[in-house]
C-alpha positions in Angstrom: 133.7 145.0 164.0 132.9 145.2 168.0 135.0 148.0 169.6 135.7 149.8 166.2 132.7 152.2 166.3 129.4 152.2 164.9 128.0 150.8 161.7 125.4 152.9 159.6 123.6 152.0 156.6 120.9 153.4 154.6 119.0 153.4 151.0 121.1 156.1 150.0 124.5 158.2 151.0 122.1 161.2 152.2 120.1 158.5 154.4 123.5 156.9 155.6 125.4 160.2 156.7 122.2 161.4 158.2 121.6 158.7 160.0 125.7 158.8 161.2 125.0 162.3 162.1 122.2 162.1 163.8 123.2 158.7 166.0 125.9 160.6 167.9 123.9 162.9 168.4 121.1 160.9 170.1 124.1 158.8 171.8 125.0 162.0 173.6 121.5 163.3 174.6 120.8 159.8 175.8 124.1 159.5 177.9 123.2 163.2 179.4 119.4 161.6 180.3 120.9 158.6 182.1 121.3 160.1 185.3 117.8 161.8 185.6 116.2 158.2 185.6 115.1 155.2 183.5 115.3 155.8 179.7 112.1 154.4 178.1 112.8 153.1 174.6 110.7 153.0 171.8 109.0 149.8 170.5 109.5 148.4 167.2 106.1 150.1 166.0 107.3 153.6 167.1 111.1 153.6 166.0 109.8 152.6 162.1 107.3 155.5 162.6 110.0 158.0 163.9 112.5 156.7 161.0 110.0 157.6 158.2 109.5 160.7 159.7 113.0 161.4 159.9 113.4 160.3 156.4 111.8 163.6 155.5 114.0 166.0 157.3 117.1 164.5 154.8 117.2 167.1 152.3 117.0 169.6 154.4 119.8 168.6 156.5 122.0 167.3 153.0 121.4 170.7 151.7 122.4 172.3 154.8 125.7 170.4 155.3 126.0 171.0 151.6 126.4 174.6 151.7 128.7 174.6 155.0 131.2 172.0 153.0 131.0 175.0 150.4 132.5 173.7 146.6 134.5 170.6 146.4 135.2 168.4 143.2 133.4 164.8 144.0 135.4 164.1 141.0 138.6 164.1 142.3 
């Protein structure tokens, strides 16, 4: 799958889009920080903390991107 964009997976769809979402997102801002300096990463210990934290921001942004979609039949 090199060169065909990225991979996302989670324990749910929710955690899986926001996750999709949220990786361009940090792809950009990280991109636009490259240039001020060295980046410093965060260890094992702190990314698991950050994604648990994140993990409670998910139905607030599904519910959000819920309502902009507006009514659609997941049916169909």
């Amino acid at each position: 799958m090199r060169g065909h964009g990225s991979t996302v997976v989670g324990s749910s769809l929710q955690q899986a889009v926001y996750r999709a979402i949220y990786t361009e997102v940090n792809a950009k801002l990280q991109l636009a920080a490259q240039p001020l300096g060295e980046i410093t990463f965060l260890n094992r210990e702190e990314a698991q903390l950050s994604s648990d934290m994140n993990d409670g921001q998910i139905p607030r942004s599904w519910n959000l991107w819920i309502r902009r979609l507006g009514n659609i039949d997941l049916d169909a």
